[in-house]
C-alpha positions as CSV (number, residue, x, y, z in Angstrom):
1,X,-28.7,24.0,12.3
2,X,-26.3,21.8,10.7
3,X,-22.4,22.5,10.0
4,X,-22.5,21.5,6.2
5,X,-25.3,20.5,3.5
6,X,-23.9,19.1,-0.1
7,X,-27.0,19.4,-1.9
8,X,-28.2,18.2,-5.7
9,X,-25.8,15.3,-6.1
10,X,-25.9,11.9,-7.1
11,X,-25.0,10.3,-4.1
12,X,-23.6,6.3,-4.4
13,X,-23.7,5.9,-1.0
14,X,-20.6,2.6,-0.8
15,X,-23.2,-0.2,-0.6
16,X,-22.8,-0.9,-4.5
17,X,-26.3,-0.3,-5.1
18,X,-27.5,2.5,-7.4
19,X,-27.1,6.3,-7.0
20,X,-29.8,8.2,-6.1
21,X,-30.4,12.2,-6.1
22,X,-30.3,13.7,-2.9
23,X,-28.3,16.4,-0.3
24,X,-26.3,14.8,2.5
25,X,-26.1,16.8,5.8
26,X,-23.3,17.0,8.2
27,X,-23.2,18.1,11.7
28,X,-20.4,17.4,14.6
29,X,-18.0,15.6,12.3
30,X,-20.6,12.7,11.4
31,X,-23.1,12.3,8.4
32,X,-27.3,13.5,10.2
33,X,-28.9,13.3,7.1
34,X,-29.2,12.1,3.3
35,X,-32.1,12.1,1.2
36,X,-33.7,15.3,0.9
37,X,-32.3,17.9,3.7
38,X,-34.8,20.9,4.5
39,X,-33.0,22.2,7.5
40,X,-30.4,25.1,7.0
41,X,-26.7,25.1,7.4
42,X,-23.8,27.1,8.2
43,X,-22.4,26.1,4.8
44,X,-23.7,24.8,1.6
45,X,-22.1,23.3,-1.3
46,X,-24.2,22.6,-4.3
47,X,-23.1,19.4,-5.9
48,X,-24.7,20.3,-9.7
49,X,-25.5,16.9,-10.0
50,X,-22.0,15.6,-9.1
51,X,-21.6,12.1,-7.3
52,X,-21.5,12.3,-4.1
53,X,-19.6,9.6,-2.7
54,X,-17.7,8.4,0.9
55,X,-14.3,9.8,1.1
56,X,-12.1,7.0,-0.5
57,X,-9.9,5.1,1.4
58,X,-6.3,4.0,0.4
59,X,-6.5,0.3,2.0
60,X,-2.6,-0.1,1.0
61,X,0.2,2.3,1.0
62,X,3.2,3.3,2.4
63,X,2.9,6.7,3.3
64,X,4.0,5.8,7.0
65,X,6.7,8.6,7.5
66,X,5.2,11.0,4.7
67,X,2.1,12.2,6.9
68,X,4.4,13.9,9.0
69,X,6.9,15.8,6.3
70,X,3.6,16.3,4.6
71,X,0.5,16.3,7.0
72,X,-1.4,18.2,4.1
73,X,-1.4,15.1,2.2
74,X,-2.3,16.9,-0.7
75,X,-0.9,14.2,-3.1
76,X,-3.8,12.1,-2.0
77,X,-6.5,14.6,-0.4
78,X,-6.4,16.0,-4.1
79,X,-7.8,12.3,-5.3
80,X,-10.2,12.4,-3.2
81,X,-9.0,10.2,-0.3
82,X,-9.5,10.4,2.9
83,X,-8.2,7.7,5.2
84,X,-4.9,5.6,4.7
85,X,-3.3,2.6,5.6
86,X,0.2,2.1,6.2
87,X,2.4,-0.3,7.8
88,X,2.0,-2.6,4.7
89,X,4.3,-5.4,3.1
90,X,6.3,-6.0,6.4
91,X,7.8,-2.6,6.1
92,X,6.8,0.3,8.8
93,X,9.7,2.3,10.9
94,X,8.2,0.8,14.4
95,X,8.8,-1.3,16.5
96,X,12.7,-0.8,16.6
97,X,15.4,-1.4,19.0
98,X,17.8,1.4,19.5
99,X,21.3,-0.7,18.4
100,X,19.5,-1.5,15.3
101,X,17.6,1.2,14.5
102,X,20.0,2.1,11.8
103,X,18.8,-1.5,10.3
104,X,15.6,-0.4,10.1
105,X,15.7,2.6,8.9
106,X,18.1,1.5,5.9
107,X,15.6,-1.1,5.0
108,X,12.6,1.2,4.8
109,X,14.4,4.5,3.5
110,X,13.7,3.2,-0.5
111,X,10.2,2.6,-0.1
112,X,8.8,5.1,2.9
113,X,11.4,7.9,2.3
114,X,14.3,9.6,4.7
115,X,13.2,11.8,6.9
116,X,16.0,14.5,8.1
117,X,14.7,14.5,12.2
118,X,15.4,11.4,14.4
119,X,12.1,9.2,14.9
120,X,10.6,10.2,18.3
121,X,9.2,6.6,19.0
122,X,10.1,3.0,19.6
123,X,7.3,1.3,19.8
124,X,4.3,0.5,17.6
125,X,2.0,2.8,20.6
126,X,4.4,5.3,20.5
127,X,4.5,5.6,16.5
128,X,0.6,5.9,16.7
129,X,0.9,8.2,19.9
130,X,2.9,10.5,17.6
131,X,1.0,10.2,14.7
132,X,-2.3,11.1,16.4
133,X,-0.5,14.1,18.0
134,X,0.2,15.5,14.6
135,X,-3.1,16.1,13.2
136,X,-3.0,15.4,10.0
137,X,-5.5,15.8,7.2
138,X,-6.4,12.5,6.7
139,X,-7.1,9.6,8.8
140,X,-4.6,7.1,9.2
141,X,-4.8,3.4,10.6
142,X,-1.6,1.1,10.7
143,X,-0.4,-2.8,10.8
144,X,2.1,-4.2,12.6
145,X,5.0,-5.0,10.2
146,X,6.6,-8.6,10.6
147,X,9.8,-6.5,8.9
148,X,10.5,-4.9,11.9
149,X,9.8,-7.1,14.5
150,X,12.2,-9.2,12.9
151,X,14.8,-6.7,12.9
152,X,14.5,-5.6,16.1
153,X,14.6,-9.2,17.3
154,X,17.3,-10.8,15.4
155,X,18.4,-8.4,12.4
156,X,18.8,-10.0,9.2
157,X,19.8,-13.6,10.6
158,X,19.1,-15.8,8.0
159,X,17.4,-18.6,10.1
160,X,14.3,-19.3,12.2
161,X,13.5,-17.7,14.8
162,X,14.8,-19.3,18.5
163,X,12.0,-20.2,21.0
164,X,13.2,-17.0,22.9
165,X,13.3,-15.2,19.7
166,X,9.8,-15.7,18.4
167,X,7.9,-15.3,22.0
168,X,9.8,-11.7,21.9
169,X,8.1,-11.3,18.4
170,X,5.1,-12.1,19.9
171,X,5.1,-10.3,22.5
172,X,5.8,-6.9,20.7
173,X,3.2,-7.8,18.3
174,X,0.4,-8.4,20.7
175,X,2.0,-4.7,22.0
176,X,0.8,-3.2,18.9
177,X,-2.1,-4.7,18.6
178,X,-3.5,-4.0,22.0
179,X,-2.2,0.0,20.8
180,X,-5.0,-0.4,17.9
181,X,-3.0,-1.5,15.4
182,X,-5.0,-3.5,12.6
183,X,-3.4,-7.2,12.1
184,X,0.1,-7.8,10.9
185,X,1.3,-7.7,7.6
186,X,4.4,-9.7,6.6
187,X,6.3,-8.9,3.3
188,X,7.8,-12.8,2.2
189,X,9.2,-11.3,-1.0
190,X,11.4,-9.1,1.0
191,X,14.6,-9.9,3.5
192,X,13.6,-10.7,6.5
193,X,10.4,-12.2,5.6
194,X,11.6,-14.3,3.1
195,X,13.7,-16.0,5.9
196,X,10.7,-17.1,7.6
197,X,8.9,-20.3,7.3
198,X,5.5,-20.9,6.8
199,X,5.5,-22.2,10.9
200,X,7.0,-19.8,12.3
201,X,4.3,-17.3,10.8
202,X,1.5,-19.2,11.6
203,X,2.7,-19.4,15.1
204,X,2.6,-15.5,15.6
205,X,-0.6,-15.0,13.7
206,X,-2.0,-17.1,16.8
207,X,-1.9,-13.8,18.6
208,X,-4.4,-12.2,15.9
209,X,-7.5,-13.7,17.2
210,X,-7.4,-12.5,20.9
211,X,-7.8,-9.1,18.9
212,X,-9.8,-10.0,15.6
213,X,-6.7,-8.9,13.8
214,X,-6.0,-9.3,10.0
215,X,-3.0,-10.8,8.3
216,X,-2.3,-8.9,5.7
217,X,0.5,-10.3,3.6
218,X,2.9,-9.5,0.0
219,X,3.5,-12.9,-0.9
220,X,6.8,-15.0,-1.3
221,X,6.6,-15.0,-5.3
222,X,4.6,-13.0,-8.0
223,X,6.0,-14.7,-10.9
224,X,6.9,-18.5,-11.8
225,X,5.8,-19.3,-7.6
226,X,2.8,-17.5,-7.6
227,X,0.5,-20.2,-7.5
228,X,2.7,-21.8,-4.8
229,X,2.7,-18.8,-2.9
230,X,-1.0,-18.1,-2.6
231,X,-1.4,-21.5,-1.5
232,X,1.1,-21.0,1.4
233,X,-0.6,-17.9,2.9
234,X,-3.6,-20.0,2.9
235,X,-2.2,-22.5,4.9
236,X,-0.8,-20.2,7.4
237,X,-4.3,-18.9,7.6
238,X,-6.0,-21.8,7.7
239,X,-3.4,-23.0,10.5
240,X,-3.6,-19.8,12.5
241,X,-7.6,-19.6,12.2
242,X,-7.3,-15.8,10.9
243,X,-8.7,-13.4,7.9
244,X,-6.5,-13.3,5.2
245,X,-6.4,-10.3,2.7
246,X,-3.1,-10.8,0.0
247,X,-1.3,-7.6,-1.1
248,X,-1.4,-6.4,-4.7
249,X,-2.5,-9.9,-6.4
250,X,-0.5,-9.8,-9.9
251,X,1.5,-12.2,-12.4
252,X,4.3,-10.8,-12.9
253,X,6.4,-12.1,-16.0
254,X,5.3,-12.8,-19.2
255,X,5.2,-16.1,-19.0
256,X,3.0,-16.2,-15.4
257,X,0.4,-13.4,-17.7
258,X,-3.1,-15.7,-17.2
259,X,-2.4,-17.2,-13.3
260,X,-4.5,-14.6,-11.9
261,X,-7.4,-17.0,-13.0
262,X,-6.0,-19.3,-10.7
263,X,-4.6,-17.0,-8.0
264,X,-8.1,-16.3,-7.9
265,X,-10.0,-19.6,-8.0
266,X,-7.6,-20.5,-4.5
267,X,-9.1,-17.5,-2.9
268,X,-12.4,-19.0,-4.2
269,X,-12.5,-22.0,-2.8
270,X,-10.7,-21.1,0.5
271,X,-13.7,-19.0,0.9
272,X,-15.7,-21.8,-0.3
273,X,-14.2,-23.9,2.7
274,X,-15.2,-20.9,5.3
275,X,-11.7,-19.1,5.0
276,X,-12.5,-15.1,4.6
277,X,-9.6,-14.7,2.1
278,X,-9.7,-11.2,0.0
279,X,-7.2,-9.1,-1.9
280,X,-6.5,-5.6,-3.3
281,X,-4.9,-4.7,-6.9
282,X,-3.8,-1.4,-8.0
283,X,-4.6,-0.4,-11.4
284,X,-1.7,-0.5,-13.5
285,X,0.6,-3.3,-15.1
286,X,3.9,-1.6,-14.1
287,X,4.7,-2.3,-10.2
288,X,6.8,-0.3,-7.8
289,X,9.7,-1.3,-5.5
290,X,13.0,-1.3,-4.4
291,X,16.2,-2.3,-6.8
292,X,17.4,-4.9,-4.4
293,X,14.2,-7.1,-4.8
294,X,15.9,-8.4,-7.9
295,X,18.7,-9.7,-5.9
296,X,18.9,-13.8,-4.7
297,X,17.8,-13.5,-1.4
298,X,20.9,-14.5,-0.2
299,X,22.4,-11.5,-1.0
300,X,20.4,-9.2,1.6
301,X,21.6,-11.3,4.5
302,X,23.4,-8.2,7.0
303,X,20.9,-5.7,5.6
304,X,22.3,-3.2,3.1
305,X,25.6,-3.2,4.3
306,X,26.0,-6.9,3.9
307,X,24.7,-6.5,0.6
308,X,27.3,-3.9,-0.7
309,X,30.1,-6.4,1.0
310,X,28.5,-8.8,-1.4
311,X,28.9,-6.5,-4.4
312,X,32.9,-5.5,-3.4
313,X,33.7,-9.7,-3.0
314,X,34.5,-10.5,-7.2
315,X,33.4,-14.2,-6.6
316,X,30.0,-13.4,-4.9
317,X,29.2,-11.1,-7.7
318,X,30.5,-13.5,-10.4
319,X,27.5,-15.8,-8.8
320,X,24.8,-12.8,-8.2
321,X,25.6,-12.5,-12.0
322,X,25.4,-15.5,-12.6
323,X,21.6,-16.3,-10.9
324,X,20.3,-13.5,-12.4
325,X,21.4,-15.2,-16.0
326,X,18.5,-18.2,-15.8
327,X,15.4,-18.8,-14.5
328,X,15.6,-20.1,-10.6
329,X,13.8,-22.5,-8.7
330,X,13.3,-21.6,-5.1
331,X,12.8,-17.8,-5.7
332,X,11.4,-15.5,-8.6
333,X,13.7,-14.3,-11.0
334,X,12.0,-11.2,-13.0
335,X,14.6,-10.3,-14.8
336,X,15.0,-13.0,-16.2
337,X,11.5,-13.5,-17.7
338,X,10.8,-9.5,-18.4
339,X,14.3,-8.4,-19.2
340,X,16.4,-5.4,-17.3
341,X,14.5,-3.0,-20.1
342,X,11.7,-3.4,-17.6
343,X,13.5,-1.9,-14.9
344,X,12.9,1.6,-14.6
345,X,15.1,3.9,-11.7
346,X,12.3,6.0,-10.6
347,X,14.4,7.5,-8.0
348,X,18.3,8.1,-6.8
349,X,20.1,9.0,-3.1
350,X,22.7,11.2,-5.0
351,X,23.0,14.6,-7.1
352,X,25.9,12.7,-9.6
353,X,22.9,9.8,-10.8
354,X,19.9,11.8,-10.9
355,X,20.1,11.7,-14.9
356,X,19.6,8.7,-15.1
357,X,16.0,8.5,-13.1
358,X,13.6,7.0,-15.7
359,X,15.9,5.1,-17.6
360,X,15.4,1.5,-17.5
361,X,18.8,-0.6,-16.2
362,X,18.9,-1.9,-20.5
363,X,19.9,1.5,-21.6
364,X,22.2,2.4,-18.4
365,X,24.3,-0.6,-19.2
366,X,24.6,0.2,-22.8
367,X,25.6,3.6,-21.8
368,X,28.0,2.4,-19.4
369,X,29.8,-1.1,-21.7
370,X,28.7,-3.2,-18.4
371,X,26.7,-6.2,-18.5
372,X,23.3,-5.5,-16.5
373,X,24.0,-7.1,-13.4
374,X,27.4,-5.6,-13.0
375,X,25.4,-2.1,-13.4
376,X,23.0,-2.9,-11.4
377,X,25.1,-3.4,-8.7
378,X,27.6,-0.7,-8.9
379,X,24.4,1.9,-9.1
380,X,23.4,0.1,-5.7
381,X,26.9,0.7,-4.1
382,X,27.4,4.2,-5.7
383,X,23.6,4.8,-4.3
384,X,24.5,2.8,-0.5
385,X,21.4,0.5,-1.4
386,X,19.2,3.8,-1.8
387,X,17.4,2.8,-5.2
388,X,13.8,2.7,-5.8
389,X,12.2,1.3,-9.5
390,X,9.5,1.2,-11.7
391,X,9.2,-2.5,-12.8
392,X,6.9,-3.3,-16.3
393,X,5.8,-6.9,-15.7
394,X,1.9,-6.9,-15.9
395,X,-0.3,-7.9,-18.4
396,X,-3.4,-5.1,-18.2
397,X,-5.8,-7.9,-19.2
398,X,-4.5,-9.6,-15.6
399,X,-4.8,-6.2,-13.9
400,X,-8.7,-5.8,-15.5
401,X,-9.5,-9.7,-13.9
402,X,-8.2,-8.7,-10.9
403,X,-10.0,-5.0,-10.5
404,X,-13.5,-7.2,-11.8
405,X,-13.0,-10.0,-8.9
406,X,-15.9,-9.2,-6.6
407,X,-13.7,-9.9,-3.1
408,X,-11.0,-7.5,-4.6
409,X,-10.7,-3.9,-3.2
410,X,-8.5,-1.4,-5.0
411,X,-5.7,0.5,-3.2
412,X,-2.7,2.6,-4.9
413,X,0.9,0.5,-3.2
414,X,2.4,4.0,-3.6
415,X,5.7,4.8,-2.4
416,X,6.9,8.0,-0.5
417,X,9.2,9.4,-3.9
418,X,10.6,13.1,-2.8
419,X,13.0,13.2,-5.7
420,X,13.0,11.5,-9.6
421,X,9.8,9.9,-11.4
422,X,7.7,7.9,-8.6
423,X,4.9,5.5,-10.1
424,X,2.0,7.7,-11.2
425,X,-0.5,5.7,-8.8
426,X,1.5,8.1,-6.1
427,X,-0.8,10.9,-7.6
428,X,-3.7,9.4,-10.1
429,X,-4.9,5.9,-8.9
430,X,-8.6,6.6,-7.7
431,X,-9.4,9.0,-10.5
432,X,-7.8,6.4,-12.8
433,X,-10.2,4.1,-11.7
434,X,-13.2,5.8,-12.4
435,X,-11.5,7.2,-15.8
436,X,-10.3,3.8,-17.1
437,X,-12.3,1.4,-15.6
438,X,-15.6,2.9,-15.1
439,X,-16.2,5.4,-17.9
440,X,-13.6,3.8,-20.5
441,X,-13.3,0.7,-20.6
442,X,-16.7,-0.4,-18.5
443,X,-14.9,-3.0,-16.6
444,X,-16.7,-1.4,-13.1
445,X,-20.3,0.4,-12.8
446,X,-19.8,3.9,-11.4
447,X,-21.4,2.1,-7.7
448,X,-18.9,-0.8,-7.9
449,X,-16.2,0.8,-8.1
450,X,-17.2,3.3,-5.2
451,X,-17.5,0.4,-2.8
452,X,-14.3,-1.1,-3.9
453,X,-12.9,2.1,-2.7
454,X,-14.8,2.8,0.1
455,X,-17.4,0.7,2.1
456,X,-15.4,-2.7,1.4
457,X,-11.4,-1.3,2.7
458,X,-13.7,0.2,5.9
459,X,-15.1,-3.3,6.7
460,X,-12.7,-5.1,5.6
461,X,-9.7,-3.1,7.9
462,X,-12.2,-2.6,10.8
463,X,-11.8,1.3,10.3
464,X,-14.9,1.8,12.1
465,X,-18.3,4.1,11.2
466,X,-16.8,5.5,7.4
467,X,-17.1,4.2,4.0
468,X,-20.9,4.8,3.7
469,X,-23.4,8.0,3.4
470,X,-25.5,6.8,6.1
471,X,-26.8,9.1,9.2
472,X,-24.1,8.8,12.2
473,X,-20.9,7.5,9.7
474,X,-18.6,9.8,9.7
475,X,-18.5,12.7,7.4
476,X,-15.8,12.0,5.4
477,X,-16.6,12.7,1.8
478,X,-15.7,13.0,-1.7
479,X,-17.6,14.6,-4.5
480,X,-16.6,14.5,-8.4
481,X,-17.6,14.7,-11.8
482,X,-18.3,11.5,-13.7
483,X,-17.9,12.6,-17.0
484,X,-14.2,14.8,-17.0
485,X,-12.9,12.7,-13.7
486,X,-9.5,11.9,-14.8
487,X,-5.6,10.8,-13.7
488,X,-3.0,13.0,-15.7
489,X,0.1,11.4,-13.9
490,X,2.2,9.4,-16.5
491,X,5.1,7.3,-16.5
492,X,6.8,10.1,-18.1
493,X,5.7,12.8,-16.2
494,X,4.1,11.1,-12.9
495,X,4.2,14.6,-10.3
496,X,0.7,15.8,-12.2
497,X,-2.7,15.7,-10.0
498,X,-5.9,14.8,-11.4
499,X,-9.2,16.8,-12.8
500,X,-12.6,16.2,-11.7
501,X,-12.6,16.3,-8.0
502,X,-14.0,19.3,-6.7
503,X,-14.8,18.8,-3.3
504,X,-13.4,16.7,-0.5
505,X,-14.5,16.7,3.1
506,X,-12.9,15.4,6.2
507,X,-14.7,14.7,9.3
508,X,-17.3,17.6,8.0
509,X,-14.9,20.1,7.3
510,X,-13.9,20.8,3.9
511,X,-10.4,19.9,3.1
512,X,-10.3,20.7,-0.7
513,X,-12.2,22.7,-2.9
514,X,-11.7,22.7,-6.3
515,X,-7.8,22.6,-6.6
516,X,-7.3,24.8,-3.4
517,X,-6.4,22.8,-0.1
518,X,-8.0,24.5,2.3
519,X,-5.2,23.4,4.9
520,X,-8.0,21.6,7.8
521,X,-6.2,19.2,9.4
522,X,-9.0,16.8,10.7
523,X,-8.3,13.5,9.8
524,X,-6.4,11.6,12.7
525,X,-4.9,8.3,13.9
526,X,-7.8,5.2,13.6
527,X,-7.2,2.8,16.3
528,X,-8.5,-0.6,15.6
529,X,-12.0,-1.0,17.8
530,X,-10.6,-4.9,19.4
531,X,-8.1,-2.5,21.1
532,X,-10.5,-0.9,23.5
533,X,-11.6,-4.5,24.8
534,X,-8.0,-5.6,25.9
């Protein structure tokens, strides 16, 4: 007898080919049968000519310290995803040393949240120890974030890395990867990564290949250096001999709207020359961050604290002001090219500022008789660096290249948000997908954009047997309406989950049905299968 037959669906199956009518049986957490299922089950869920599809997988977030405040993960459980990956942009809360740990944790707090208990771990292992301990709902694999291991090494120095320095790095990476982690992922927008050259990088993803690991990377510039920036994470590719997959691919700015064309015709003809180069987009034009990304990098040198110092010193601000005035050469100035209307506070540390979440930095000024900058950064001292944003600098015709590419896989960047407005792909990306892109606007067919969210993040992240409705894969699975699938989180009012998911099964046991969580927690950590070999 089986534990679980969906039966009368259409079932695209993550390959990309077409749907076909069938029932898809489930016994001892795996997928035993698709087609047509005569044998009985313990439970039975009739599909009414639903798609059945593979549960979706979330190739790029940074829900890191949320699946433990929240091991429901109803926010994405209710979109019908299944598996996660965190660790993302150079950012994670592991490895740490314990005399900077409060580094760390001030440079992740905007993006992957506070948590109010003392992290329990040090290391990369112990992070995933803990995190498999906690049974959550879904299944979760991780990178190893350059971020941290930079921290933890030599804090924000604003330098390269010592001989001494860098075989430490290396050594804690190859740590973490031996523990299952997945590759490294650097973040080169962000302090510490934008410190680091293009050698020094190369020279630690020379670890990857003992472990077939992936180096994931957000690259230096998204606007005026984009170009320039894809070209140098080929090259450290290229030099290291690795995979390269480049976070959220986007032309940010006005003036960069169009360079996707030939972001994309790089990754082209690296893959022409052998290189296996491949990115992810989410499906909006509005991006999600922290406040201090606007910043010179120069300015985040000391962390947050030597940032505020920055803000209190009159001449150092009369020059942050200053920089943020034109157009710059060595790094991307956004607001310069989308204007500070485009900056949107989607989320406050304080009670006395939470009015003023989702209003852009424009309007705050006004209110205030402060020229931007100045606003900007006496929010980020009244807030002790604690700001996250909404930034508007897409062009959707971009975002609809970038979702079409073939070698593109779509994955939300969400943010952990507990208070204000977060971006509304923290609750509506995958149904937005299939709503805008698939029934709207035809840019996807119903079976492309499946495997964009399911078979292609499972091979590509080496998540093991998921991402397909094939006999011994495991039975993690989504099922939704076609027709009335739909995202109903907005800019304006984001916290709102989606319509037209009504089941969603993890590891054979149902996890959601109809808009009731069930509360199974069966998901679990994913450990990268190169780990088991070392």
């Amino acid at each position: 007898m089986l534990d679980l037959i969906i039966r009368n669906g259409r079932i695209a199956d993550g390959t990309g080919n077409p749907w076909f009518f069938g029932d898809v049986g489930v016994k001892d957490r795996r997928i035993a049968a698709v087609g047509r299922v005569e044998q009985e089950a313990r439970s039975v869920i009739d599909a009414h000519r639903q798609v059945i599809a593979p549960g979706f997988i979330d190739g790029h977030c940074h829900s890191d310290l949320m699946i433990f405040d929240h091991p429901h993960s109803e926010i994405k459980i209710r979109q019908g995803v299944t598996t996660e990956v965190v660790g993302n942009c150079g950012l994670a809360p592991a490895p740490f040393v314990k005399e900077r740990a409060e580094l760390l944790q001030s440079y992740v707090q905007p993006v992957l949240g506070k948590t109010d208990w003392a992290w329990p771990w040090e290391t990369v292992e112990q992070y995933m120890e803990h995190l498999a301990r906690s049974g959550p709902s879904e299944n979760v694999a991780t990178y190893v974030a350059h971020g941290a291991l930079r921290i933890a090494v030599m804090g924000f120095a604003n330098r390269p890395a010592a001989p001494h320095e860098l075989e430490r790095m290396k050594l804690m990476l190859e740590e973490g990867l031996r523990a299952g982690a997945i590759g490294l992922s650097i973040g080169l927008l962000y302090a510490p990564g934008s410190y680091t050259a293009k050698e020094e990088i190369a020279e630690l993803c020379s670890i990857l290949p003992k472990y077939d690991g992936l180096f994931s990377t957000h690259i230096r510039g998204e606007g005026n250096n984009l170009i320039p920036s894809v070209k140098e994470v080929i090259w450290i590719a290229e030099k290291a001999g690795v995979p390269l997959h480049i976070s959220h691919l986007k032309a940010a700015g006005k003036r960069n709207w169009g360079k996707v064309l030939e972001a994309l015709e790089l990754i082209e003809d690296a893959r022409a020359r052998g290189m296996d180069v491949t990115c992810d987009v989410y499906p909006y034009h509005a991006g999600s961050t922290t406040l201090t990304t606007v910043l010179p990098s120069w300015v985040l040198e000391g962390g947050i604290e030597g940032t505020l110092e920055a803000f209190r010193d009159p001449s150092l601000r009369a020059r942050i002001r200053e920089e943020l005035d034109r157009e710059q050469d060595d790094w991307d100035n956004l607001v310069c090219s989308t204007g500070w209307q485009s900056v949107v506070i989607s989320a406050v540390h304080t009670e006395k500022n939470r009015h003023l979440e989702g209003k852009h930095i424009a309007e705050i000024s006004e209110e205030r008789g402060q020229h931007p900058a100045d606003c900007m950064m006496d929010l980020l001292l009244e807030e002790e660096g604690r700001i996250s944003i909404v930034y508007f600098h897409m062009s959707d015709d971009d975002v609809s290249q970038v979702v079409r590419y073939e070698k593109s896989l779509i994955a939300s960047d969400s943010l952990t948000c507990e208070t204000g407005k977060p971006h509304p792909r923290l609750y509506g990306t995958f149904p937005r997908v299939f709503a805008k892109y698939v029934r709207d606007q035809r840019v996807l067919s119903l079976e492309e954009a499946v495997r964009k969210l399911t078979s292609f993040p499972a091979q590509r992240f080496k998540l093991g047997k998921r991402g397909l409705i094939v006999p011994g894969y495991a039975a993690d699975l989504t099922v939704f309406n076609p027709d009335t699938i739909q995202d109903l989180a907005t800019f304006e009012e984001p916290r709102q989950y989606p319509n037209g998911i009504s089941h969603v099964i993890v590891a054979g046991k149902t996890t959601l049905t109809g808009d009731r969580h069930t509360h199974a927690r069966e998901g679990g950590l994913i450990r990268a299968a190169s780990c088991c070999a070392h």
